[in-house]
Backbone as XML, in Angstrom:
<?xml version="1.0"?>
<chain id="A" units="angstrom">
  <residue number="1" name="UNK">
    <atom name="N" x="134.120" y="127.228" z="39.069"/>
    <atom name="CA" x="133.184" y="128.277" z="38.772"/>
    <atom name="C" x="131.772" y="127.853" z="39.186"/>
  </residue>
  <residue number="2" name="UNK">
    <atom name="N" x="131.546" y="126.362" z="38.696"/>
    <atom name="CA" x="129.935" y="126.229" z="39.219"/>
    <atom name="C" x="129.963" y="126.453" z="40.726"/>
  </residue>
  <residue number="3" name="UNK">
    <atom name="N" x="131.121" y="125.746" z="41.779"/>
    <atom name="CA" x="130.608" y="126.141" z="43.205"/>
    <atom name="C" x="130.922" y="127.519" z="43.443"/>
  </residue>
  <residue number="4" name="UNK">
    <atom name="N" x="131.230" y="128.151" z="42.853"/>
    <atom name="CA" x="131.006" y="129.694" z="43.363"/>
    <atom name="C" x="130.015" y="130.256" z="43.095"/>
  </residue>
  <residue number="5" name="UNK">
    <atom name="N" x="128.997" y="129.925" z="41.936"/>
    <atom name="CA" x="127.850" y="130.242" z="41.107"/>
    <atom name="C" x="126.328" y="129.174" z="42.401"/>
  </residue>
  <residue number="6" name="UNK">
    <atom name="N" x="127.096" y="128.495" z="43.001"/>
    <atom name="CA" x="126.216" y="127.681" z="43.707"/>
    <atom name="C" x="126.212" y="128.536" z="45.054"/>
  </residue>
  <residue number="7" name="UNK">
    <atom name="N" x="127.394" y="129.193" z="45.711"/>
    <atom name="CA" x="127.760" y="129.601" z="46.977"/>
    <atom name="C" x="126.778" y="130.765" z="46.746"/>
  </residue>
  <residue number="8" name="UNK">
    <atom name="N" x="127.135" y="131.384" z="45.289"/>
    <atom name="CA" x="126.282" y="133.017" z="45.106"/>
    <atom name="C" x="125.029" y="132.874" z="45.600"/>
  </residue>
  <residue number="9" name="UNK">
    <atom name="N" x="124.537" y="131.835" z="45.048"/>
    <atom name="CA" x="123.054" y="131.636" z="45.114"/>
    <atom name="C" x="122.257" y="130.853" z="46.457"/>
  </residue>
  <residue number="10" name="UNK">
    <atom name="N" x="123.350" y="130.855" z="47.322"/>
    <atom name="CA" x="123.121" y="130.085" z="48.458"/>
    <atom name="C" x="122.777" y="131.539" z="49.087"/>
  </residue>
  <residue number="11" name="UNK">
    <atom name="N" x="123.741" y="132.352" z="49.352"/>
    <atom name="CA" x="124.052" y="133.599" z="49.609"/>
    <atom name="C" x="122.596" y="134.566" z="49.329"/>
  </residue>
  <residue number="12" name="UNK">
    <atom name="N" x="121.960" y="134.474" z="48.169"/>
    <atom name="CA" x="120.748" y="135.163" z="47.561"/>
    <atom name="C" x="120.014" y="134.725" z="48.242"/>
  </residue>
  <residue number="13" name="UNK">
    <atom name="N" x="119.521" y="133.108" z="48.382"/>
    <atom name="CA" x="118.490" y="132.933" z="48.795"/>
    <atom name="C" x="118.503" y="132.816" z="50.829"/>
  </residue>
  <residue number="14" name="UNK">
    <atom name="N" x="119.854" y="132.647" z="51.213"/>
    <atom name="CA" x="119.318" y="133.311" z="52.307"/>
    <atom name="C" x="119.032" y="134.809" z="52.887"/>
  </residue>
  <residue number="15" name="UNK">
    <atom name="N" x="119.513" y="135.397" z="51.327"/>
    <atom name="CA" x="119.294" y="137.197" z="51.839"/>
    <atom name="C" x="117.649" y="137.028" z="51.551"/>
  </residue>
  <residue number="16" name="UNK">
    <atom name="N" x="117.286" y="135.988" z="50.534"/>
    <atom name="CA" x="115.987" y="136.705" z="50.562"/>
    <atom name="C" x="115.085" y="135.870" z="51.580"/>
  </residue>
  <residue number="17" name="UNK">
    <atom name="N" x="115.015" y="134.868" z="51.932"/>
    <atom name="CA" x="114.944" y="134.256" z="53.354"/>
    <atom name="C" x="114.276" y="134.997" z="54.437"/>
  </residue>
  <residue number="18" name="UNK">
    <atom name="N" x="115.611" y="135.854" z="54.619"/>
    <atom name="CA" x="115.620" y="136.976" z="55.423"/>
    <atom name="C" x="114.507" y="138.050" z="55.317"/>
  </residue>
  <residue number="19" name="UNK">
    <atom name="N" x="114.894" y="138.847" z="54.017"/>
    <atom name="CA" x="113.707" y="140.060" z="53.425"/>
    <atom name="C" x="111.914" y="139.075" z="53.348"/>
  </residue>
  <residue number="20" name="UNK">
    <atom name="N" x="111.906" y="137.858" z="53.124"/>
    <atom name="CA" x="110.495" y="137.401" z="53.615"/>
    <atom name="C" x="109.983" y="137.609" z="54.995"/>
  </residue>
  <residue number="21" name="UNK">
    <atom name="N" x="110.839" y="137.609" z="55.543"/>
    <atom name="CA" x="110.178" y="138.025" z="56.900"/>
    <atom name="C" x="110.020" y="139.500" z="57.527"/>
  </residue>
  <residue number="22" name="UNK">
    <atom name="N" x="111.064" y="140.450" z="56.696"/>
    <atom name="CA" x="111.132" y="141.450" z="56.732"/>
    <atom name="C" x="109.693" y="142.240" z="56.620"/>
  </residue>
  <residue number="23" name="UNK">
    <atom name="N" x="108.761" y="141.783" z="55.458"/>
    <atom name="CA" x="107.727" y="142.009" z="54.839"/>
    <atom name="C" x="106.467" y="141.523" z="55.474"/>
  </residue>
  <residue number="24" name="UNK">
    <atom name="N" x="106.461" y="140.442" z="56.730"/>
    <atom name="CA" x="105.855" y="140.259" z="56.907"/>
    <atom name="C" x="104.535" y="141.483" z="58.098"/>
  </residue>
  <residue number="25" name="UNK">
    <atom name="N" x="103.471" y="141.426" z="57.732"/>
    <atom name="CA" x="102.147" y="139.831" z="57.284"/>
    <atom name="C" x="102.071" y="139.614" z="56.223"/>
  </residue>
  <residue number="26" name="UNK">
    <atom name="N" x="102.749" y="140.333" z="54.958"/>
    <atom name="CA" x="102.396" y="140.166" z="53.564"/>
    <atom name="C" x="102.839" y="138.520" z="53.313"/>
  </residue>
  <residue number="27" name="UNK">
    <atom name="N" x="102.151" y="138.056" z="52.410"/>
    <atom name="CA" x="102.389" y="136.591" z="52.081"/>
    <atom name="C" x="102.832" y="136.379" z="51.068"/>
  </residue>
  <residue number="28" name="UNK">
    <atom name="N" x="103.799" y="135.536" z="51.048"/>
    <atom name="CA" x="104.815" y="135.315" z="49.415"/>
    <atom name="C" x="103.753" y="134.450" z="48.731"/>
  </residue>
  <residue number="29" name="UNK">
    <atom name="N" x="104.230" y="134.228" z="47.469"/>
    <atom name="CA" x="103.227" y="132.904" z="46.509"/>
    <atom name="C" x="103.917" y="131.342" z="46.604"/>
  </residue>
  <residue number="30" name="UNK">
    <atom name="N" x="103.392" y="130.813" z="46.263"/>
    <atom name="CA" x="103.678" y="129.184" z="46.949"/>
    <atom name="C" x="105.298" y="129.043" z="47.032"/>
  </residue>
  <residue number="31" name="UNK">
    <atom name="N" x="105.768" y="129.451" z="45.196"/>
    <atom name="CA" x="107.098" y="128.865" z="45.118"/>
    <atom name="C" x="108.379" y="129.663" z="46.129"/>
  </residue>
  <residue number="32" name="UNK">
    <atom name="N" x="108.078" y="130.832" z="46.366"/>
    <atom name="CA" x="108.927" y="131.566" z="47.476"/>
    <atom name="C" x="108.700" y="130.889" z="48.844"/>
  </residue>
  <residue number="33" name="UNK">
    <atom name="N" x="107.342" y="130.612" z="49.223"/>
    <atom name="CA" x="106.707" y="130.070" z="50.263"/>
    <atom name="C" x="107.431" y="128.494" z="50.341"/>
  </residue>
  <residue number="34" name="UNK">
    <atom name="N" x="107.886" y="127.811" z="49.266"/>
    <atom name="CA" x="108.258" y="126.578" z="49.348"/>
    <atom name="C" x="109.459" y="126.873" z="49.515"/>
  </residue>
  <residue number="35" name="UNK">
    <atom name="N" x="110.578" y="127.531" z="48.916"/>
    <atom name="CA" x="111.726" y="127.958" z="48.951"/>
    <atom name="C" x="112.417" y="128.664" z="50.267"/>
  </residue>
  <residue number="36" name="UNK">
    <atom name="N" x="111.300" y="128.846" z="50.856"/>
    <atom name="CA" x="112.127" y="130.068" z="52.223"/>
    <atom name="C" x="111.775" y="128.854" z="52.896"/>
  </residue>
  <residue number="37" name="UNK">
    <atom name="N" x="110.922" y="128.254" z="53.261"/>
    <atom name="CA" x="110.729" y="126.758" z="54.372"/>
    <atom name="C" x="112.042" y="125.946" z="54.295"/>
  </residue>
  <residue number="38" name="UNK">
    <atom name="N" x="112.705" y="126.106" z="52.765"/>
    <atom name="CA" x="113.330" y="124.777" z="52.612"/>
    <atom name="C" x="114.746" y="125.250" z="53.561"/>
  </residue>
  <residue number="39" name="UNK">
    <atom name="N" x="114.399" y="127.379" z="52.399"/>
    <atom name="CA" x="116.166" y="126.993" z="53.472"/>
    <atom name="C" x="116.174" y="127.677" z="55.013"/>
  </residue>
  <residue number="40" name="UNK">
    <atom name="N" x="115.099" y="127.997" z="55.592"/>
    <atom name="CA" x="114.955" y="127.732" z="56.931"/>
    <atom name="C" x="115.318" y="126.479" z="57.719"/>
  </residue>
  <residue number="41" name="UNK">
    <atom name="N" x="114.804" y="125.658" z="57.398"/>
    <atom name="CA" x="115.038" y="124.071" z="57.521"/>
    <atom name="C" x="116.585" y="124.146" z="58.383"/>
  </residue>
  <residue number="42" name="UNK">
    <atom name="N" x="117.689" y="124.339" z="57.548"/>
    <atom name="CA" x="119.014" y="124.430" z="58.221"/>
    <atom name="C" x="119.130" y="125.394" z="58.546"/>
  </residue>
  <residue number="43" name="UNK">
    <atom name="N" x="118.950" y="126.877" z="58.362"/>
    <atom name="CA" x="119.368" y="128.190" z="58.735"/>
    <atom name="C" x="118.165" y="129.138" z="58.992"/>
  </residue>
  <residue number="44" name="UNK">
    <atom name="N" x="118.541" y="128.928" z="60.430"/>
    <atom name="CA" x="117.265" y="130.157" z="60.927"/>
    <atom name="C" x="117.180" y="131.294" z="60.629"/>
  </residue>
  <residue number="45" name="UNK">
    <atom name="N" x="116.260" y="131.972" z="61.046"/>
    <atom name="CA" x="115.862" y="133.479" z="61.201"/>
    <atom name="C" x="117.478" y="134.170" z="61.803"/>
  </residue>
  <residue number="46" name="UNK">
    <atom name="N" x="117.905" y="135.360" z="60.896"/>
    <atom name="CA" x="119.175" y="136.052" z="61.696"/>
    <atom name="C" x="118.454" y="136.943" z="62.650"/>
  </residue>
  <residue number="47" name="UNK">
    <atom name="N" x="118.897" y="136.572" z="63.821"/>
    <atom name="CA" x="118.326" y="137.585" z="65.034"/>
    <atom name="C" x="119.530" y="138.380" z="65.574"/>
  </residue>
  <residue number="48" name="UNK">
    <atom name="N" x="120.657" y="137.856" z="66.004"/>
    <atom name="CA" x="122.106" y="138.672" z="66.426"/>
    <atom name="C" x="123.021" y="138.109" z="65.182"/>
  </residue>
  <residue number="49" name="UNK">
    <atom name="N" x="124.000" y="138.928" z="65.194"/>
    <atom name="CA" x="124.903" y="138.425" z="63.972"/>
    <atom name="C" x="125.964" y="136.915" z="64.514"/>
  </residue>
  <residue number="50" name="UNK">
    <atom name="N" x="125.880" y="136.566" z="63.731"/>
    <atom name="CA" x="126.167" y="135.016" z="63.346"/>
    <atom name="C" x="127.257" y="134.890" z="62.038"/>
  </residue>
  <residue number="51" name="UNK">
    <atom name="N" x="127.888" y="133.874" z="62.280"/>
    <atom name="CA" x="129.022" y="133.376" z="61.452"/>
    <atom name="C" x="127.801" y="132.710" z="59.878"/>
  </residue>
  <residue number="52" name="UNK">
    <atom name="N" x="127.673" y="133.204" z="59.205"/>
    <atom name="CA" x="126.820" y="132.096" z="58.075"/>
    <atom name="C" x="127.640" y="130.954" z="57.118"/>
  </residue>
  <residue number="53" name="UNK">
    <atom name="N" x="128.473" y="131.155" z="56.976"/>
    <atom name="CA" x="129.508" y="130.094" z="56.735"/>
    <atom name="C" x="129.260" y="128.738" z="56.459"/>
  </residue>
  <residue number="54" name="UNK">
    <atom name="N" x="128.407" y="128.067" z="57.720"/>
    <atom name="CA" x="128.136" y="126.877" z="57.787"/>
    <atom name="C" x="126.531" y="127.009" z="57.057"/>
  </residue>
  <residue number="55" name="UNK">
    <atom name="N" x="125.426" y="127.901" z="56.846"/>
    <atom name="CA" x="124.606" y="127.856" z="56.317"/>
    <atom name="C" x="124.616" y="128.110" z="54.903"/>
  </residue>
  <residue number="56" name="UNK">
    <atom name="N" x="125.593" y="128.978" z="54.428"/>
    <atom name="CA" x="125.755" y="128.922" z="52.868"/>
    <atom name="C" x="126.105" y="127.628" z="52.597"/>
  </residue>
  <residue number="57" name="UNK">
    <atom name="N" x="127.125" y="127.049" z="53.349"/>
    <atom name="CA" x="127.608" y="125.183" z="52.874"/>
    <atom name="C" x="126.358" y="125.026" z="52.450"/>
  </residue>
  <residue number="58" name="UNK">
    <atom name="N" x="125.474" y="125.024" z="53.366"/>
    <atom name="CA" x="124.278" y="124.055" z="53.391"/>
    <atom name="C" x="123.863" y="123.849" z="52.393"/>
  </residue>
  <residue number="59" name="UNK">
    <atom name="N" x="123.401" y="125.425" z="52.029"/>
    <atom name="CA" x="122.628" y="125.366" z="51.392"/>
    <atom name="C" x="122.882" y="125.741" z="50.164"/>
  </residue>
  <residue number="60" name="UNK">
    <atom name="N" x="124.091" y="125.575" z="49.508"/>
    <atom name="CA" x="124.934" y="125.516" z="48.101"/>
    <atom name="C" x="124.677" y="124.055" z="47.934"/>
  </residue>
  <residue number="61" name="UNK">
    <atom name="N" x="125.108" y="123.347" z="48.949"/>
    <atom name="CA" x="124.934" y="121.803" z="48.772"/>
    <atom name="C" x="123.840" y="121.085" z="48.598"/>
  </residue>
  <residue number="62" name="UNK">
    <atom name="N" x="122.645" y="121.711" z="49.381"/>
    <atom name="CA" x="121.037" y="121.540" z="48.645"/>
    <atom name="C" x="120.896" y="122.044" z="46.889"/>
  </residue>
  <residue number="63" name="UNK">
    <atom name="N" x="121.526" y="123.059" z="46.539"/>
    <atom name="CA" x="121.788" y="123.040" z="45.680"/>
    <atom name="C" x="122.283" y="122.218" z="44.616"/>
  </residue>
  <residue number="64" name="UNK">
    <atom name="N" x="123.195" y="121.881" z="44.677"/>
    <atom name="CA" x="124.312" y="120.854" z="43.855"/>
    <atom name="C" x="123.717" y="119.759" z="43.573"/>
  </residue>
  <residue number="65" name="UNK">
    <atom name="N" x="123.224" y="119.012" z="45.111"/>
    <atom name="CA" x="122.553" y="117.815" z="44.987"/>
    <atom name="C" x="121.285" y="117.782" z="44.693"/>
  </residue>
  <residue number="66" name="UNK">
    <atom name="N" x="120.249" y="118.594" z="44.518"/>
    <atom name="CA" x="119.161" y="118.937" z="43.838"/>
    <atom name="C" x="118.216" y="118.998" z="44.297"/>
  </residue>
  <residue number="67" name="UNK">
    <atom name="N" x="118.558" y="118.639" z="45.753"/>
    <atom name="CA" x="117.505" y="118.207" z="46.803"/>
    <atom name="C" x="116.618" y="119.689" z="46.901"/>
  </residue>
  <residue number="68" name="UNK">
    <atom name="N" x="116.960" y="121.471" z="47.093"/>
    <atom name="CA" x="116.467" y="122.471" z="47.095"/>
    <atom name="C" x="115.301" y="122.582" z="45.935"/>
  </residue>
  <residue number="69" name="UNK">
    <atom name="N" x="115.866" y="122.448" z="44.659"/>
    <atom name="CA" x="114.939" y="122.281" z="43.538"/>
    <atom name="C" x="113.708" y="121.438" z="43.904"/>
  </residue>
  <residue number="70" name="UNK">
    <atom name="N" x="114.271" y="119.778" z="44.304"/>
    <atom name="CA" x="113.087" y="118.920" z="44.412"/>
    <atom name="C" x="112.196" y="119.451" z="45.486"/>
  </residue>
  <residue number="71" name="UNK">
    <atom name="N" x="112.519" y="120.110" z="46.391"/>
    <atom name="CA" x="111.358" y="120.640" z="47.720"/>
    <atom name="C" x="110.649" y="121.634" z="46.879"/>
  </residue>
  <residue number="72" name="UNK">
    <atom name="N" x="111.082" y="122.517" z="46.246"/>
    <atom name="CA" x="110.053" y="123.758" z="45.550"/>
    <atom name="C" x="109.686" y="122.809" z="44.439"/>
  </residue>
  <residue number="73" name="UNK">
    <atom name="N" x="109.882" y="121.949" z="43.589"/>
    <atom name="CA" x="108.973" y="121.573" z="42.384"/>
    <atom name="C" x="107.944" y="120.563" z="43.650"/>
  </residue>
  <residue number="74" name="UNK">
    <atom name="N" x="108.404" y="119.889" z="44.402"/>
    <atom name="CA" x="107.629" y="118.799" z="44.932"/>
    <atom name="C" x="106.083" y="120.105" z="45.642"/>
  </residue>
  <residue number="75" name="UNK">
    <atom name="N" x="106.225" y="121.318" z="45.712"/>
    <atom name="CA" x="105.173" y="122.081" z="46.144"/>
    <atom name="C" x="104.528" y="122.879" z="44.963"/>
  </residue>
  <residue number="76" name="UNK">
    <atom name="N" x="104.959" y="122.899" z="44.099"/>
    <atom name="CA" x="104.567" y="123.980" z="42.719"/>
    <atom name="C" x="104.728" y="123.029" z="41.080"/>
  </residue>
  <residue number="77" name="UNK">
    <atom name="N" x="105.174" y="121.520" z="41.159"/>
    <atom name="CA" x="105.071" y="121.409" z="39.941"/>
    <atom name="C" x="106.986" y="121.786" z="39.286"/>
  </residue>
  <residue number="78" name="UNK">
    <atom name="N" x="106.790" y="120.809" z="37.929"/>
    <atom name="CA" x="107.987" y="121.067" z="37.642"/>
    <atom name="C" x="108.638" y="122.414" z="37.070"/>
  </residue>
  <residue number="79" name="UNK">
    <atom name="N" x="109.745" y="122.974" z="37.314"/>
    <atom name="CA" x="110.141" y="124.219" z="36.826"/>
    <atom name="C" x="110.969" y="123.944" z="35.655"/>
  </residue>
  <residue number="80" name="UNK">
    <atom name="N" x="111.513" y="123.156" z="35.348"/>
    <atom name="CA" x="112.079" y="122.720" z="33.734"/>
    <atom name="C" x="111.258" y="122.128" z="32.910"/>
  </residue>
</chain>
């Protein structure tokens, strides 16, 4: 159950990833701003459709291992 609860949220944050740029010139606030860098990092901008498969791994697994958290607190301060 947790890696499906991890995959969900891999899934969210590259939909919203996505909708940040959607919006742009508007500018997100730091912690979105730290959060969309991080999961850019492995998974680009969707320009033609693409298999995401290998970018949810990713980035469920930034998850798990805590490393996603530590990039947004290491820019905004702790969130727990």
């Amino acid at each position: 159950m947790l890696a499906n609860s991890e995959r969900a949220l891999a899934i969210e944050l590259l939909a919203g990833a996505q909708a940040v740029e959607f919006l742009a010139p508007l500018e997100p606030g730091d912690g979105v701003r730290a959060a969309h860098a991080f999961v850019r990092s492995p998974s680009p901008r969707l320009g033609d459709d693409r298999s995401l498969s290998r970018d949810i791994e990713t980035v469920a697994a930034a998850i798990q291992d805590g490393s996603f958290l530590a990039a947004v607190e290491a820019e905004i301060g702790d969130l727990a």
